[in-house]
N, CA, C and O atoms as a GROMACS GRO file, in nm:
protein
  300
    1UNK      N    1   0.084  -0.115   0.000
    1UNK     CA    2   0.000   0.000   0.000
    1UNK      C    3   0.090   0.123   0.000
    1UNK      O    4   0.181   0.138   0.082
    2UNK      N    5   0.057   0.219  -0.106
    2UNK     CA    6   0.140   0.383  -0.077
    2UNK      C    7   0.032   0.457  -0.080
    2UNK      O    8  -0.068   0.476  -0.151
    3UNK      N    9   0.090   0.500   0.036
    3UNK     CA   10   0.010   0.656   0.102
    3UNK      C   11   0.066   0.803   0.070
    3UNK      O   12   0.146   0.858   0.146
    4UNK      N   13   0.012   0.869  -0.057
    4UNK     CA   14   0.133   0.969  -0.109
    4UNK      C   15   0.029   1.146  -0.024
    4UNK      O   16  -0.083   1.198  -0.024
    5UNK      N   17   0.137   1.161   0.022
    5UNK     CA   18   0.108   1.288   0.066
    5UNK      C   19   0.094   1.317   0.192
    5UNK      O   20   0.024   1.413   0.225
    6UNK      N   21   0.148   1.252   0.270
    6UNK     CA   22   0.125   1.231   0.380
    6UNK      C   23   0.092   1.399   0.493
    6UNK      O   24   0.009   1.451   0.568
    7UNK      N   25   0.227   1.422   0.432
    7UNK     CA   26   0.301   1.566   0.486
    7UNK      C   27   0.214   1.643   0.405
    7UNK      O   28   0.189   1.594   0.294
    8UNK      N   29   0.164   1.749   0.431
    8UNK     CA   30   0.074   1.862   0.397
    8UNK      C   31   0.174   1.875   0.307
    8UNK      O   32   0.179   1.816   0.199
    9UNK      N   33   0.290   1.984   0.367
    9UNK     CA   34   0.408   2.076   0.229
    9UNK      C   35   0.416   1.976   0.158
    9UNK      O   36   0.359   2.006   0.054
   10UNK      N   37   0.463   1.847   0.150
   10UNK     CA   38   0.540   1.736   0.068
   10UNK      C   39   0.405   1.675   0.018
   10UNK      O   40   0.345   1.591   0.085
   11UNK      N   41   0.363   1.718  -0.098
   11UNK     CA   42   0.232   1.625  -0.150
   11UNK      C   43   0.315   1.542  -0.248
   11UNK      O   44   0.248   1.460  -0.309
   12UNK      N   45   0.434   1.545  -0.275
   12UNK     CA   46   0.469   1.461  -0.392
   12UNK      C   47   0.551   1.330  -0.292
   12UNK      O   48   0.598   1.230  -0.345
   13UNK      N   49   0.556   1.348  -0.175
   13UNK     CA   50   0.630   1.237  -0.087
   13UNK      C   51   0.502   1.115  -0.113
   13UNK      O   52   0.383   1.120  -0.144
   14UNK      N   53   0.595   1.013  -0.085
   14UNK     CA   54   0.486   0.906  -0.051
   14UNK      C   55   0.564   0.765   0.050
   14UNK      O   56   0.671   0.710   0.024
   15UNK      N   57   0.484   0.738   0.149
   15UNK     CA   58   0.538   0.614   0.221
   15UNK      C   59   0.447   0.494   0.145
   15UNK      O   60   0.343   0.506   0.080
   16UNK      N   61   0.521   0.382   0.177
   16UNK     CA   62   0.479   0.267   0.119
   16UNK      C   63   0.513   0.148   0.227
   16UNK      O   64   0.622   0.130   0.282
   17UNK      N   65   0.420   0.089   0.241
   17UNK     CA   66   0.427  -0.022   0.358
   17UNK      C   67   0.390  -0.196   0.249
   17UNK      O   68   0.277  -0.206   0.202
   18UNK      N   69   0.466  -0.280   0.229
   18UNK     CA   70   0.410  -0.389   0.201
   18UNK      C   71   0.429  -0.525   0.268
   18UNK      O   72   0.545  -0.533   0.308
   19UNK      N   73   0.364  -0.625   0.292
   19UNK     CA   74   0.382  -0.769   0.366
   19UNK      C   75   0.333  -0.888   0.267
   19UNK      O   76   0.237  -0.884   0.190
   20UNK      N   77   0.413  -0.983   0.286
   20UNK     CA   78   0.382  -1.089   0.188
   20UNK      C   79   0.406  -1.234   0.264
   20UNK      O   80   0.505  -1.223   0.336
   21UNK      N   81   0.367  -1.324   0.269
   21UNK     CA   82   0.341  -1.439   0.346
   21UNK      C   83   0.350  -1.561   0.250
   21UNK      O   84   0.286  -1.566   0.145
   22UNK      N   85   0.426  -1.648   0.288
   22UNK     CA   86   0.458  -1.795   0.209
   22UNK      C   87   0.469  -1.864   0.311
   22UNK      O   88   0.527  -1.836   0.415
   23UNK      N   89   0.385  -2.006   0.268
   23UNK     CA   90   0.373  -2.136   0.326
   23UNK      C   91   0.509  -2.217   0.313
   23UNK      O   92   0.558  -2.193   0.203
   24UNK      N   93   0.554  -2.269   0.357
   24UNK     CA   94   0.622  -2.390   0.314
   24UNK      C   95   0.539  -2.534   0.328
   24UNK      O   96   0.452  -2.562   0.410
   25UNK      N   97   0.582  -2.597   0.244
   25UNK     CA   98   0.539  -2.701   0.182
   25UNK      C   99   0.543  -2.853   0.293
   25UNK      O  100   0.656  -2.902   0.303
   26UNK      N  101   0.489  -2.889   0.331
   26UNK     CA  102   0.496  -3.048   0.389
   26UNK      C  103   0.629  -3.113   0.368
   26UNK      O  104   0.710  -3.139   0.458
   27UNK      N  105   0.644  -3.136   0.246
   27UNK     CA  106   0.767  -3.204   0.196
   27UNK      C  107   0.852  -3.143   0.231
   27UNK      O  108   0.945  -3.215   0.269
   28UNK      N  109   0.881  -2.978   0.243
   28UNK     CA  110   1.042  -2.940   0.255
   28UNK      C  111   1.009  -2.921   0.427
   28UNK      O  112   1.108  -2.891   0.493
   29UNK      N  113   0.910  -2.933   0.485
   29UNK     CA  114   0.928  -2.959   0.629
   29UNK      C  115   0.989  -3.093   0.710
   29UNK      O  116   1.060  -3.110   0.809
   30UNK      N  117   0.926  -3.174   0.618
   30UNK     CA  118   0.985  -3.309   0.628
   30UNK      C  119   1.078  -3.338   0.570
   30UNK      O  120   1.137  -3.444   0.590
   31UNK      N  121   1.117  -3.248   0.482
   31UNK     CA  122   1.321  -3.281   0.477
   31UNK      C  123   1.352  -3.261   0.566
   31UNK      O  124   1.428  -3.342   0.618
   32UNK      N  125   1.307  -3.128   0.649
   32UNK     CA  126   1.417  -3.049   0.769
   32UNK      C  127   1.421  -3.160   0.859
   32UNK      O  128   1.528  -3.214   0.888
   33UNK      N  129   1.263  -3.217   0.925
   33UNK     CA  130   1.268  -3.342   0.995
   33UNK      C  131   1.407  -3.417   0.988
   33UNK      O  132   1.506  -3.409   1.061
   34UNK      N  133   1.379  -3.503   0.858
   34UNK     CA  134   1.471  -3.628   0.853
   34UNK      C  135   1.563  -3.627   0.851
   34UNK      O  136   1.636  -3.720   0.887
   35UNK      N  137   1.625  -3.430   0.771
   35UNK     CA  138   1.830  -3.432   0.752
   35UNK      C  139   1.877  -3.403   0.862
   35UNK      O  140   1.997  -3.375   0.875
   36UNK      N  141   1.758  -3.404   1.000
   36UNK     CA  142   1.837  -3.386   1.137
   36UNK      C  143   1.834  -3.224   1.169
   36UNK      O  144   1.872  -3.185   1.279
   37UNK      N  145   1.785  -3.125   1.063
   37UNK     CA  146   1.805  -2.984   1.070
   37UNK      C  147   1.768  -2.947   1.243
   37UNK      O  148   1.670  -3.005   1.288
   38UNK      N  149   1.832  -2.868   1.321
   38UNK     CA  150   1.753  -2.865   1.467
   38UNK      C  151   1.636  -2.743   1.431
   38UNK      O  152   1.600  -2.679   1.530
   39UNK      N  153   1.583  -2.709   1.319
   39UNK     CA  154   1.461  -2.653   1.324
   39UNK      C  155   1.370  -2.690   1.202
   39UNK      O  156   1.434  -2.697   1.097
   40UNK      N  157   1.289  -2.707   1.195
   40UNK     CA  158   1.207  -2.764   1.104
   40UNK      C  159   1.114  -2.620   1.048
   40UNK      O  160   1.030  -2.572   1.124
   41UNK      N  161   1.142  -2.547   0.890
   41UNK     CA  162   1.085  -2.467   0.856
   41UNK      C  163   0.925  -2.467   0.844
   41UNK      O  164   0.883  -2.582   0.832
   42UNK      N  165   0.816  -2.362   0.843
   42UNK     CA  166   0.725  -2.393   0.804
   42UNK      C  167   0.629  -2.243   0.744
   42UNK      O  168   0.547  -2.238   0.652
   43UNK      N  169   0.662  -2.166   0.806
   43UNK     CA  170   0.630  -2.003   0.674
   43UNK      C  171   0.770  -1.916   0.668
   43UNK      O  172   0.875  -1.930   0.730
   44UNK      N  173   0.725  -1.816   0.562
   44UNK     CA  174   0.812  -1.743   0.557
   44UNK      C  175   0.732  -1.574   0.514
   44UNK      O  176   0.652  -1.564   0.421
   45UNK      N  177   0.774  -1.461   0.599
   45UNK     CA  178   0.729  -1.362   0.557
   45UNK      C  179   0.809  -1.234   0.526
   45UNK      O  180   0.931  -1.249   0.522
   46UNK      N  181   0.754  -1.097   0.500
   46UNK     CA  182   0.869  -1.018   0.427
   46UNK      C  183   0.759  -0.908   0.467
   46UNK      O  184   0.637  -0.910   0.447
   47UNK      N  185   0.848  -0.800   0.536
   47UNK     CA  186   0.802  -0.687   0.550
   47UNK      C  187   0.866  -0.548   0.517
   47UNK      O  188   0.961  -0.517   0.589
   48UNK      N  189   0.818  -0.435   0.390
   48UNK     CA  190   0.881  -0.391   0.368
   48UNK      C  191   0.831  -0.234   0.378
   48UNK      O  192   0.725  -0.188   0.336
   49UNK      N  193   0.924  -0.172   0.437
   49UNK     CA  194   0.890   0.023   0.465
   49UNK      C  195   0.968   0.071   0.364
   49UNK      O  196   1.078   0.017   0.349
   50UNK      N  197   0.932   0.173   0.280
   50UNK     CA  198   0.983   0.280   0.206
   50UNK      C  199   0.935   0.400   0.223
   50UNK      O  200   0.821   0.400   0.268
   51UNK      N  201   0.984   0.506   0.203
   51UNK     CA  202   0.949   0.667   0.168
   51UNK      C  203   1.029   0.723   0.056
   51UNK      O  204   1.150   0.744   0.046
   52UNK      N  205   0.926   0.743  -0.030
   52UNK     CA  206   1.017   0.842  -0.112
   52UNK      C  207   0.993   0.986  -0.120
   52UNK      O  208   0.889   1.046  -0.148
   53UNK      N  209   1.105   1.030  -0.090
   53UNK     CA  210   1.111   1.153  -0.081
   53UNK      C  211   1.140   1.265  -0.227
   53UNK      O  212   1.237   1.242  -0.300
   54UNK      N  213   1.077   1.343  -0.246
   54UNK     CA  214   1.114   1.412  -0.374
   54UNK      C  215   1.176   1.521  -0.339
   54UNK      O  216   1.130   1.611  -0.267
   55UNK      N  217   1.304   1.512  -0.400
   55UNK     CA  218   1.420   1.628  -0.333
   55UNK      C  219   1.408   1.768  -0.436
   55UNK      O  220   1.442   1.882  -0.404
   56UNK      N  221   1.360   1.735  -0.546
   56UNK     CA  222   1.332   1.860  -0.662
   56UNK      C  223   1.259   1.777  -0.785
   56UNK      O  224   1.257   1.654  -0.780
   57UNK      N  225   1.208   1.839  -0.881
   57UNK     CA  226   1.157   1.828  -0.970
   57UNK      C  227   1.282   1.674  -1.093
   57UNK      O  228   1.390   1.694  -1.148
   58UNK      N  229   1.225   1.583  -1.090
   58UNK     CA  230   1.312   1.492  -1.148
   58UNK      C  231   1.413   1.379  -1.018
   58UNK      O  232   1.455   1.266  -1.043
   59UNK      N  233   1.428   1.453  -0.888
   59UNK     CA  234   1.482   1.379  -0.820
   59UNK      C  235   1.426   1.344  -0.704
   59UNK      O  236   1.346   1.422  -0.650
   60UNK      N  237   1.455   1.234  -0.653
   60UNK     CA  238   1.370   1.150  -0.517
   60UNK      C  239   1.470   1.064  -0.476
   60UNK      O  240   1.531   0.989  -0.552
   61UNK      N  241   1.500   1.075  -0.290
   61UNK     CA  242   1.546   0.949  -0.274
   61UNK      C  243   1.450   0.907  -0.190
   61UNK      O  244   1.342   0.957  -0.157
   62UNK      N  245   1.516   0.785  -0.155
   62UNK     CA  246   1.383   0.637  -0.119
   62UNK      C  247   1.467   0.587  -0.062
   62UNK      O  248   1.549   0.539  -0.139
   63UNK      N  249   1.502   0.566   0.099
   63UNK     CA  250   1.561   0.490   0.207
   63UNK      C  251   1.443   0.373   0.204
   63UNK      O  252   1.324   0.400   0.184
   64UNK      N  253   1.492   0.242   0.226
   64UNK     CA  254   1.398   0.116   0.219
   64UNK      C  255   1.436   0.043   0.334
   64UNK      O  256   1.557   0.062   0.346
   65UNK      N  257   1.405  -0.017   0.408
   65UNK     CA  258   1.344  -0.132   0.452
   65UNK      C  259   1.319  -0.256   0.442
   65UNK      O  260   1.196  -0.252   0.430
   66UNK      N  261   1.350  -0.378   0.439
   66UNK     CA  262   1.313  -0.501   0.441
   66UNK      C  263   1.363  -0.621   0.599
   66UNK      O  264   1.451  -0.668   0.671
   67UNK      N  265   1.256  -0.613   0.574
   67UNK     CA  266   1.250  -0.834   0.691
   67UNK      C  267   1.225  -0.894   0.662
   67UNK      O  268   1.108  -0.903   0.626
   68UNK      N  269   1.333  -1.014   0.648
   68UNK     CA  270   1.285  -1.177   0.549
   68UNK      C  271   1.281  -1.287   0.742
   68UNK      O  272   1.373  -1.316   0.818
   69UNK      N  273   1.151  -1.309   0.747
   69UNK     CA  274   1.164  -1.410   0.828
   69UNK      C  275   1.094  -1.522   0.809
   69UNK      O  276   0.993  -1.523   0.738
   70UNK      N  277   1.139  -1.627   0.868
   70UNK     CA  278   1.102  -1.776   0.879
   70UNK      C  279   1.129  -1.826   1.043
   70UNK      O  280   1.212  -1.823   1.135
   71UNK      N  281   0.962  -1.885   0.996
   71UNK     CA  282   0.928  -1.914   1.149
   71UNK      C  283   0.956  -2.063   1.132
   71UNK      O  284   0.925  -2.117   1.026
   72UNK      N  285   1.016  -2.134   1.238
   72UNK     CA  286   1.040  -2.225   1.207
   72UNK      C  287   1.007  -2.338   1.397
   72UNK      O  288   1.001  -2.301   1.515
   73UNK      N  289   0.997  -2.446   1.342
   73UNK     CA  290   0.941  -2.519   1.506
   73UNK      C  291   1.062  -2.604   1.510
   73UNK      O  292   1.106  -2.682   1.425
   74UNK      N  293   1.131  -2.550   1.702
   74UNK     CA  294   1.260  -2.660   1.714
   74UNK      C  295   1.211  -2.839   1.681
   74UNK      O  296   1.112  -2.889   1.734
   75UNK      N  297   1.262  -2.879   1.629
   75UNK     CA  298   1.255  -3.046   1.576
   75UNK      C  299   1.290  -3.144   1.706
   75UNK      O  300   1.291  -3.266   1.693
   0.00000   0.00000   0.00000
């Protein structure tokens, strides 16, 4: 989701928030099981913050954000 304008003066700014969620699969849980892994995977998610900032007409920077995690159950 981007939310542009947040800032009254800065209508050309915009923050951006996104999250995304993956399963893992039975089978690659039950690899982790059997190769002995001491954690057995089972989602994985990603959370990501941006702002872009518009510094003048043609230019913007954009500091970002990301978290890759996997939740995983000790085996």
């Amino acid at each position: 989701m981007t939310f542009p304008g947040m800032i009254p003066r800065r209508p050309e700014d915009a923050l951006a928030v996104g999250f995304t969620y993956t399963g893992i699969s039975e089978e690659v849980h039950a690899f982790d099981v059997d190769s002995g892994s001491p954690v057995a995977r089972s989602f994985e998610g990603l959370l990501e913050i941006c702002y872009t900032l518009q510094l003048r007409s043609g230019w913007t920077l954009q500091p970002d954000f990301q978290y890759i995690g996997i939740l995983a159950a000790m085996c």
